[in-house]
KOLVOFI-806549 format. One record per residue (C-alpha): residue number from 1; residue in one letter; x, y, z. Coordinates in nm, 2 decimals. Layout:
BEGIN
<node seq="NUM" type="a" u="X" v="Y" w="Z"/>
...
***
This chain:
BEGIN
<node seq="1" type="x" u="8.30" v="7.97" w="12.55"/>
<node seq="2" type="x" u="8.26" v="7.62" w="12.59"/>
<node seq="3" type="x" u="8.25" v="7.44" w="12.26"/>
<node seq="4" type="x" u="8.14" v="7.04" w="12.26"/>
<node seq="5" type="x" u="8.43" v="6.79" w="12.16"/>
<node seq="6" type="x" u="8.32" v="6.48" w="11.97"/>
<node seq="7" type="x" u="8.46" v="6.32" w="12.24"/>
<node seq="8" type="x" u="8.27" v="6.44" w="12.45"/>
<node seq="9" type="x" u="7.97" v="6.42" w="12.24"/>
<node seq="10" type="x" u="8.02" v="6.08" w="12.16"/>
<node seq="11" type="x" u="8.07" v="5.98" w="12.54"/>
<node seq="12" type="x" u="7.69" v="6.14" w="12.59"/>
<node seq="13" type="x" u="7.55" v="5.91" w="12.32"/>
<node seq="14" type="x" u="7.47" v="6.22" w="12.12"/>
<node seq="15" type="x" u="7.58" v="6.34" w="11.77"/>
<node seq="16" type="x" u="7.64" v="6.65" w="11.62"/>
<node seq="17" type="x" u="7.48" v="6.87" w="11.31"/>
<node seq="18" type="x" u="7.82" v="6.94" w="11.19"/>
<node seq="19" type="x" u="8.15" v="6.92" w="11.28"/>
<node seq="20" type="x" u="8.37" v="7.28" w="11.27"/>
<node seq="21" type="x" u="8.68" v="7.15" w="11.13"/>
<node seq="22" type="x" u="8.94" v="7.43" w="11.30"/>
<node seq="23" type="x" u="9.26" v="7.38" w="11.12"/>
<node seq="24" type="x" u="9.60" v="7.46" w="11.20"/>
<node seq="25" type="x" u="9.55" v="7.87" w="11.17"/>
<node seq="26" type="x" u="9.22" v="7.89" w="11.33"/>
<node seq="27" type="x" u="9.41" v="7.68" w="11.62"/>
<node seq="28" type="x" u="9.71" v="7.80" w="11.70"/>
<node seq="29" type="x" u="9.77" v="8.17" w="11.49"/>
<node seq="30" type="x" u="9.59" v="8.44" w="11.72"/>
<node seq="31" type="x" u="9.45" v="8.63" w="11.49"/>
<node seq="32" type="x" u="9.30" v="8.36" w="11.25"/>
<node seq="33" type="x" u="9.16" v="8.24" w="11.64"/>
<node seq="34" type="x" u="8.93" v="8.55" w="11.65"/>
<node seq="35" type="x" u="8.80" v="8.46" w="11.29"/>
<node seq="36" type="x" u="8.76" v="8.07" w="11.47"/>
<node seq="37" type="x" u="8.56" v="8.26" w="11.79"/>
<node seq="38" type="x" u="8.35" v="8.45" w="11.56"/>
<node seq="39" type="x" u="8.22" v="8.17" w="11.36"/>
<node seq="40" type="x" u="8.18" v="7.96" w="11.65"/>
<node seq="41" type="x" u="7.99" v="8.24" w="11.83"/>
<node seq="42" type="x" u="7.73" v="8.26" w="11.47"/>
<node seq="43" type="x" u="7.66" v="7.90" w="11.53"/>
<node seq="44" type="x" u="7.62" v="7.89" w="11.89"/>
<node seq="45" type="x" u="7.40" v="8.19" w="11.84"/>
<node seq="46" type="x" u="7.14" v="8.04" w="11.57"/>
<node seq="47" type="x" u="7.13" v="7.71" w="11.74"/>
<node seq="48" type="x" u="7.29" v="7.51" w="11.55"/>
<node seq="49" type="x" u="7.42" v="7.19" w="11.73"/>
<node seq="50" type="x" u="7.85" v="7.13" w="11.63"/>
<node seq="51" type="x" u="8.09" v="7.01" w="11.77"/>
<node seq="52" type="x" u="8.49" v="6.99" w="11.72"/>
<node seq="53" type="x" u="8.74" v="6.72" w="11.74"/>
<node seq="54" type="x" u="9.01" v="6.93" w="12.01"/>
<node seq="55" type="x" u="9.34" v="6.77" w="12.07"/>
<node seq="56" type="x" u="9.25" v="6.51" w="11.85"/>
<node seq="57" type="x" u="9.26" v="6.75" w="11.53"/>
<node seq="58" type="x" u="9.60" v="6.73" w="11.40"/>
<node seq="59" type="x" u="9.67" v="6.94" w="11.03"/>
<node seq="60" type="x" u="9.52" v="6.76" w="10.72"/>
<node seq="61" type="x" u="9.87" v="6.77" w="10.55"/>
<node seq="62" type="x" u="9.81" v="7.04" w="10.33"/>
<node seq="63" type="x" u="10.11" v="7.20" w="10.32"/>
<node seq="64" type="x" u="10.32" v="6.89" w="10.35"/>
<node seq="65" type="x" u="10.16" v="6.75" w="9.97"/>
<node seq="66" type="x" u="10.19" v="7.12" w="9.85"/>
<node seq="67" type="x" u="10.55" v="7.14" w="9.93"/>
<node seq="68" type="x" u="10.58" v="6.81" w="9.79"/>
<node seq="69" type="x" u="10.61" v="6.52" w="10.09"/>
<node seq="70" type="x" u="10.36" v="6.28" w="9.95"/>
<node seq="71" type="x" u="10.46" v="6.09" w="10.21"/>
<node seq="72" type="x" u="10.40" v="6.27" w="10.54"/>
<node seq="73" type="x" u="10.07" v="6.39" w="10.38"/>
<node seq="74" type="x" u="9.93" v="6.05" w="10.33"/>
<node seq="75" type="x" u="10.05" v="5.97" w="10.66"/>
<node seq="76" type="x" u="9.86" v="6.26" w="10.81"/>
<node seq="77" type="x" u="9.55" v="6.18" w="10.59"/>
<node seq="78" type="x" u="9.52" v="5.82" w="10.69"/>
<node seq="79" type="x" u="9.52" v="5.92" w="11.06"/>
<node seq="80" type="x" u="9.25" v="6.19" w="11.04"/>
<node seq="81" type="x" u="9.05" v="5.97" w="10.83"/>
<node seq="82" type="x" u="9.06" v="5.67" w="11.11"/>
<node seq="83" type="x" u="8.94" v="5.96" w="11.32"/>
<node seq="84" type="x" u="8.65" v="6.11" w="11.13"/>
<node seq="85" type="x" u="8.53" v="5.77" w="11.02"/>
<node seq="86" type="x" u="8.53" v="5.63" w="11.41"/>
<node seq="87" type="x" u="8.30" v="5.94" w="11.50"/>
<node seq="88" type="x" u="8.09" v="5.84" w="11.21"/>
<node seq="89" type="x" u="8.11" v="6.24" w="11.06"/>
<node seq="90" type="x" u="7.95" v="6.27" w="10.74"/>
<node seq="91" type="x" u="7.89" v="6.66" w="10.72"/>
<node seq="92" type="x" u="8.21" v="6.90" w="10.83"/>
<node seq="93" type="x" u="8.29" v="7.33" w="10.81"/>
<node seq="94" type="x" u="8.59" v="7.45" w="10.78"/>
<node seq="95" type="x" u="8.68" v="7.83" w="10.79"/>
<node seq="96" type="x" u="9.01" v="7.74" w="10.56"/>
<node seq="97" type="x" u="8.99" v="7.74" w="10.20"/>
<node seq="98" type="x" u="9.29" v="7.48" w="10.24"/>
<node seq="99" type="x" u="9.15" v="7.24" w="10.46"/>
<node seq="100" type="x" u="8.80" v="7.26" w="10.29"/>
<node seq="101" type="x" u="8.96" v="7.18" w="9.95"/>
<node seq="102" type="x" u="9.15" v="6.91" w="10.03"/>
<node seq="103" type="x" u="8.91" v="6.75" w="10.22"/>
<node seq="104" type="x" u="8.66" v="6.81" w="9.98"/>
<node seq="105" type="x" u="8.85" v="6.70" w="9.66"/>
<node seq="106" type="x" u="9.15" v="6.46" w="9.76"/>
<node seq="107" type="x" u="9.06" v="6.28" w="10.08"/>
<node seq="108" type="x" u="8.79" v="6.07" w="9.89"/>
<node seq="109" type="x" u="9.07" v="5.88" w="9.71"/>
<node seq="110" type="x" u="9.22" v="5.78" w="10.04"/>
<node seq="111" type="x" u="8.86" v="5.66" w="10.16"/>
<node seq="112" type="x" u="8.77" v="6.00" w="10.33"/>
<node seq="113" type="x" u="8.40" v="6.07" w="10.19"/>
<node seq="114" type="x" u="8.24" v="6.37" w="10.34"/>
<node seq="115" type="x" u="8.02" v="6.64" w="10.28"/>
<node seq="116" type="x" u="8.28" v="6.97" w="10.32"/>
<node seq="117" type="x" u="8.14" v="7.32" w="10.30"/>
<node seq="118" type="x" u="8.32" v="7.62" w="10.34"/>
<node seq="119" type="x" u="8.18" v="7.86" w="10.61"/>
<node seq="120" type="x" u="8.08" v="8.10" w="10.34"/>
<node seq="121" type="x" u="7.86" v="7.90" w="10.18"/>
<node seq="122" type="x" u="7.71" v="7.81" w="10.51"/>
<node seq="123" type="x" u="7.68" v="8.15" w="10.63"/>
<node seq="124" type="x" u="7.50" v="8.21" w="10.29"/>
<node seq="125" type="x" u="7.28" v="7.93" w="10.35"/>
<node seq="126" type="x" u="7.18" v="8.04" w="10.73"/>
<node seq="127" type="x" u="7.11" v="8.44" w="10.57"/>
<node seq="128" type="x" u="6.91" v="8.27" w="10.32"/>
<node seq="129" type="x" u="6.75" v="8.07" w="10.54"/>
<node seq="130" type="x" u="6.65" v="8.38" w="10.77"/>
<node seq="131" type="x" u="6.87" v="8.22" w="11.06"/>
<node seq="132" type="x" u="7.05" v="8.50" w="11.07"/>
<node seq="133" type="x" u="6.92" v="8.82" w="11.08"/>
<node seq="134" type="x" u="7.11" v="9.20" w="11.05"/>
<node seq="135" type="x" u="7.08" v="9.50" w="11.23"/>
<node seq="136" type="x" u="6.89" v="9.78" w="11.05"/>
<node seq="137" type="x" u="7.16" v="10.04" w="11.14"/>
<node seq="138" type="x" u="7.50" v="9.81" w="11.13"/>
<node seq="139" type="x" u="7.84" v="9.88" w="11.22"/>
<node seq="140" type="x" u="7.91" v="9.88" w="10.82"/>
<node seq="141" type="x" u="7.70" v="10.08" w="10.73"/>
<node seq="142" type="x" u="7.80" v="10.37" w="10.50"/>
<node seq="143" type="x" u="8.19" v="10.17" w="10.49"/>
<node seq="144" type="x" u="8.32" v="10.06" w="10.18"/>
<node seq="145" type="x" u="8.42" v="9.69" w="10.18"/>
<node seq="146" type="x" u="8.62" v="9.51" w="9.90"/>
<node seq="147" type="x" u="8.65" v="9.13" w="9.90"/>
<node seq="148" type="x" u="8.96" v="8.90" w="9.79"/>
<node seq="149" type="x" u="8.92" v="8.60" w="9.59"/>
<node seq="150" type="x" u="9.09" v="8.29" w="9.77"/>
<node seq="151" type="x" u="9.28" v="8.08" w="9.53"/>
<node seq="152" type="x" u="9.13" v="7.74" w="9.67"/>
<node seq="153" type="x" u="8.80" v="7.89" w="9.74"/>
<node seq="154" type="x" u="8.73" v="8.05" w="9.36"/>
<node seq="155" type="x" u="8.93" v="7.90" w="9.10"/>
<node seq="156" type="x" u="8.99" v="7.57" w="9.31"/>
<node seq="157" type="x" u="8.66" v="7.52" w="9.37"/>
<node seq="158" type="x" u="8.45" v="7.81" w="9.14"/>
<node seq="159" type="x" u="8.28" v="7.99" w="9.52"/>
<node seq="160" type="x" u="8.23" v="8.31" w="9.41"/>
<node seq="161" type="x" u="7.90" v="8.45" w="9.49"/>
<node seq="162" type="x" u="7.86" v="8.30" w="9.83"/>
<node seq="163" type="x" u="8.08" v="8.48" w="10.00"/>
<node seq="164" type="x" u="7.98" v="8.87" w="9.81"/>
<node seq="165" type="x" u="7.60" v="8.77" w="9.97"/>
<node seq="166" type="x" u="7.70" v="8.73" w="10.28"/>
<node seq="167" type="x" u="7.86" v="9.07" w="10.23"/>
<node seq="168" type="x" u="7.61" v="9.21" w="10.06"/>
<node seq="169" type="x" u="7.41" v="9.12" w="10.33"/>
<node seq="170" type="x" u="7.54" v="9.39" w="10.58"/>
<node seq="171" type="x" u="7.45" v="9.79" w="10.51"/>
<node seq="172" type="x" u="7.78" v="9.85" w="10.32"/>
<node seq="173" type="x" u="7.91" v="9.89" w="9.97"/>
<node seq="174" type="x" u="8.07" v="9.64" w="9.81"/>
<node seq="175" type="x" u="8.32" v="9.70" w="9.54"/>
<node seq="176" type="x" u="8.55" v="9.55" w="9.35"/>
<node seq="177" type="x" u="8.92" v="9.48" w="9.26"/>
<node seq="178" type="x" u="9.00" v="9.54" w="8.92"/>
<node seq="179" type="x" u="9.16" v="9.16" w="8.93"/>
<node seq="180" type="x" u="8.83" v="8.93" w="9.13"/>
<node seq="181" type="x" u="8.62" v="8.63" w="9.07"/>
<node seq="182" type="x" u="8.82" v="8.37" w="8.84"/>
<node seq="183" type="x" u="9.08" v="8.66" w="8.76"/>
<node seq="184" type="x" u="9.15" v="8.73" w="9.13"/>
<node seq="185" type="x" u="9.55" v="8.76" w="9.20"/>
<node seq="186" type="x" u="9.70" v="8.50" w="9.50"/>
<node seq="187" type="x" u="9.76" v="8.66" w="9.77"/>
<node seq="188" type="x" u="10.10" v="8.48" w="9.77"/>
<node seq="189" type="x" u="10.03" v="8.21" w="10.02"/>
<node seq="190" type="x" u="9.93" v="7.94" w="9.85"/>
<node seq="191" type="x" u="10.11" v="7.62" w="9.72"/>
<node seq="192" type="x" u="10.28" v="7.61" w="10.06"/>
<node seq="193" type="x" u="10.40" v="8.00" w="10.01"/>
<node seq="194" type="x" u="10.32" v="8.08" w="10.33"/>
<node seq="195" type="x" u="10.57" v="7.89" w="10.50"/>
<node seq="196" type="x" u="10.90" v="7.96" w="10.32"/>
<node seq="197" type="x" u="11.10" v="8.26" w="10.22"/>
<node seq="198" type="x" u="11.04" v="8.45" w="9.88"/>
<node seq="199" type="x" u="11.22" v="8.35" w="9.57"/>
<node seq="200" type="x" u="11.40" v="8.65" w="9.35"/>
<node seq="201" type="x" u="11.17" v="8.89" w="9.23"/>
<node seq="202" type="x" u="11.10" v="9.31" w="9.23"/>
<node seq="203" type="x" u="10.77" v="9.28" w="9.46"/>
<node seq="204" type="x" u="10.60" v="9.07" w="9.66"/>
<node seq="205" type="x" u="10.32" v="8.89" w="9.53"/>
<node seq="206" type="x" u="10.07" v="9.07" w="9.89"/>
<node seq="207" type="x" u="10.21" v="9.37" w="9.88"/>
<node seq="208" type="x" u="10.09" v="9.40" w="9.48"/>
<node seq="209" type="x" u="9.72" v="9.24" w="9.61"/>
<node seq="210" type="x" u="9.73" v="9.52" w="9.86"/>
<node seq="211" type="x" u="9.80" v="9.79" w="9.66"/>
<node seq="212" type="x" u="9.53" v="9.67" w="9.44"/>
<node seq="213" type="x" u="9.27" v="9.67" w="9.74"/>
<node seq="214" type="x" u="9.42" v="9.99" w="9.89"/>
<node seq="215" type="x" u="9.38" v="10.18" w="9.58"/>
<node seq="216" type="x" u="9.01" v="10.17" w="9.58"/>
<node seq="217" type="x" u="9.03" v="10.35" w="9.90"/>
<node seq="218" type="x" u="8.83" v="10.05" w="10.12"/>
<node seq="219" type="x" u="8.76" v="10.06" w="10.50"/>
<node seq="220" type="x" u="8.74" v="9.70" w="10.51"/>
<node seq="221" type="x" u="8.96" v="9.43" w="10.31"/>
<node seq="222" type="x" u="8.71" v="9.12" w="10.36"/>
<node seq="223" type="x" u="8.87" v="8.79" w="10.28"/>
<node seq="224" type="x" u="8.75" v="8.45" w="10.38"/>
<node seq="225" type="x" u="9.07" v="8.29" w="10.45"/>
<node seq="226" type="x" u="9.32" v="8.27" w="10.73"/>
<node seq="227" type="x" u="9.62" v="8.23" w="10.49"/>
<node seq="228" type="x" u="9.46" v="8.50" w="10.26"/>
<node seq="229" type="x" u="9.41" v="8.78" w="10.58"/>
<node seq="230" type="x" u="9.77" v="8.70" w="10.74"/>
<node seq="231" type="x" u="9.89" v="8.80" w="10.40"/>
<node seq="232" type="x" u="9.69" v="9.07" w="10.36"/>
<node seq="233" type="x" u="9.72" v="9.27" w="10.69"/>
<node seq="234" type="x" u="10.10" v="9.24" w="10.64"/>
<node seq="235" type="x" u="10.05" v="9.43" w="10.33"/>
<node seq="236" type="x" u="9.83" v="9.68" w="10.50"/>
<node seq="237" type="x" u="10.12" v="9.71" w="10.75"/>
<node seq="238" type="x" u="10.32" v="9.77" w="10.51"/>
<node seq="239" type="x" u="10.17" v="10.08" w="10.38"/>
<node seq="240" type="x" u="10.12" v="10.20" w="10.70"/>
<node seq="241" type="x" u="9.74" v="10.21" w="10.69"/>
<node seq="242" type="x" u="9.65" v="9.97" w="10.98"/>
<node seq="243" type="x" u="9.48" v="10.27" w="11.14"/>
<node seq="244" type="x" u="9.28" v="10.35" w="10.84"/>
<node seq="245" type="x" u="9.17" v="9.92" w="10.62"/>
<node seq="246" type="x" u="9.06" v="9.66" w="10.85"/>
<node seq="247" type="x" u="9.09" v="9.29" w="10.69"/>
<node seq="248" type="x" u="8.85" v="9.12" w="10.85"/>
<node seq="249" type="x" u="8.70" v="8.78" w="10.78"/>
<node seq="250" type="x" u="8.35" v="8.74" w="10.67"/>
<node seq="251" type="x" u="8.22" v="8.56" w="10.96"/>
<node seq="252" type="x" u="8.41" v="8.84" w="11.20"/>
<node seq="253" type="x" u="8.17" v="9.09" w="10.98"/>
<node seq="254" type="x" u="7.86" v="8.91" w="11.02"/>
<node seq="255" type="x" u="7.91" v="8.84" w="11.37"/>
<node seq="256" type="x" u="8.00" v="9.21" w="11.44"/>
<node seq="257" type="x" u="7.66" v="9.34" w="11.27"/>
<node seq="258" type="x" u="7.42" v="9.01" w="11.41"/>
<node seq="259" type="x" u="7.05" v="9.16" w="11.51"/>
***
């Protein structure tokens, strides 16, 4: 799968549609690269013309300004900024609630201005748009899916309904957690969670999202984030019912059931 650098692009004289804004997960954790290959693979497949930055992606500082080092975030932010700005980007995706939020909301005030949209909303956008098109007969169909509410994603940012049409799009049935939308429960790795040991407490914060998920009795957890589904499918571990609930990512489900 060979997928255009700006770099490269640039070097060509030509400029992308987009640029698909990896992030740190969707580079370097294995299983978030599957939900990266499955996006990139919708795109490549309805034409769309993108391109991503490669080795000259580093992490947006995120975690670094959640965990409190304003300083190394900035840092991080100013150099990514010089970047994007030298390419001349104006439109990005990102697959990471995290990256799209920040990016989104708190570069701007470092001189960042760019038009961020979640691949949820874009998938939405390309269903809507008849771009992409289901099988009659999917792989879902008949399977009961239930979706989880990313923190950055729905209260962060109030996406809510792009990502359940996108689901509702494939020949399943979607149901819901008793805690969703702008009630949804963390999955417990935001905030820079993800990267430090639990505090004191009788349960951890994913095991108590799965429970909630596994109790409806789903055949597929659907979340849209890479944080959200590393959390997720460690709670499913867990429990010991890997061989019965997939968490997959939206775009690996679309992809999956593409006409």
């Amino acid at each position: 799968m060979h997928i255009p650098t700006m770099a490269e692009m640039a070097a060509a004289g030509e400029s992308p549609e987009i640029l698909f804004w990896v992030g740190c997960a969707g580079s370097f954790d294995q299983r978030a690269q599957k939900i990266t290959k499955a996006f990139a693979a919708i795109l490549t497949r309805v034409g769309i013309k993108f391109a991503i930055l490669g080795k000259e992606e580093s992490c947006n500082g995120d975690p670094a300004r959640r965990a409190g080092n304003e300083f190394l975030f900035q840092m991080m932010a100013y150099n990514n900024i010089q970047i994007l700005n030298g390419y001349g980007i104006k439109k990005m995706v990102t697959a990471c609630p995290h990256c799209f939020n920040i990016f989104k909301n708190e570069y701007p005030a470092l001189g960042g201005n760019y038009e961020v949209i979640h691949h949820a909303v874009f998938l939405q956008q390309l269903i809507d748009d008849g771009k992409i098109k289901m099988k009659e007969e999917g792989v879902f169909k008949g399977k009961k899916i239930t979706y989880h509410d990313s923190c950055y994603l729905g209260r962060a940012n109030h996406i809510y309904e792009a990502p359940r049409k996108v689901l509702q799009a494939l020949d399943a049935a979607l149901v819901e957690m008793k805690r969703c939308g702008s009630n949804g429960l963390c999955c417990g790795a935001g905030g820079a969670q993800m990267f430090k040991e639990d505090e004191p407490g009788n349960e951890r914060i994913n095991i108590e999202r799965t429970d909630e998920a596994l109790s409806l009795h789903p055949d597929i957890v659907a979340a849209a984030c890479p944080f959200c589904n590393t959390m997720l499918t460690d709670g499913v571990k867990n429990r010991e019912k890997e061989n019965e609930v997939q968490v997959l990512d939206i775009a690996e489900l679309i992809e999956r059931d593409m006409a």
